[in-house]
C-alpha positions, 0 to 999 in steps of 0.5 A: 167312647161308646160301648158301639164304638169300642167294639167296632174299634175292637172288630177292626183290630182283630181283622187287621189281626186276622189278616197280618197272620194269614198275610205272614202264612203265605196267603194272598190278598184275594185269599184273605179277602174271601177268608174274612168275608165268609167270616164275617157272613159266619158271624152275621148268621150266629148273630141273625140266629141267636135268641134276642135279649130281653 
């Protein structure tokens, strides 16, 4: 498995994570759905502003 594959393997679980434990805090879908899209548009954005790597 490629280090790309793992690390998407990887982002999945913490999703499924993520949601399972907002799921059991009496979030609903729509919650959680909203929730993990600005996440991930947090992500997105650290990453777009992080210094490139040589």
């Amino acid at each position: 498995m490629s280090n790309f594959q793992a690390g998407y393997v990887h982002g999945v679980h913490v999703a499924a994570v993520t949601a399972s434990a907002l799921r059991d805090a009496g979030k609903t879908p729509d919650e959680i759905a909203a929730m993990l899209t600005e996440l991930a548009a947090r992500l997105e954005a650290d990453q777009d502003s992080a210094p490139e790597k040589p």
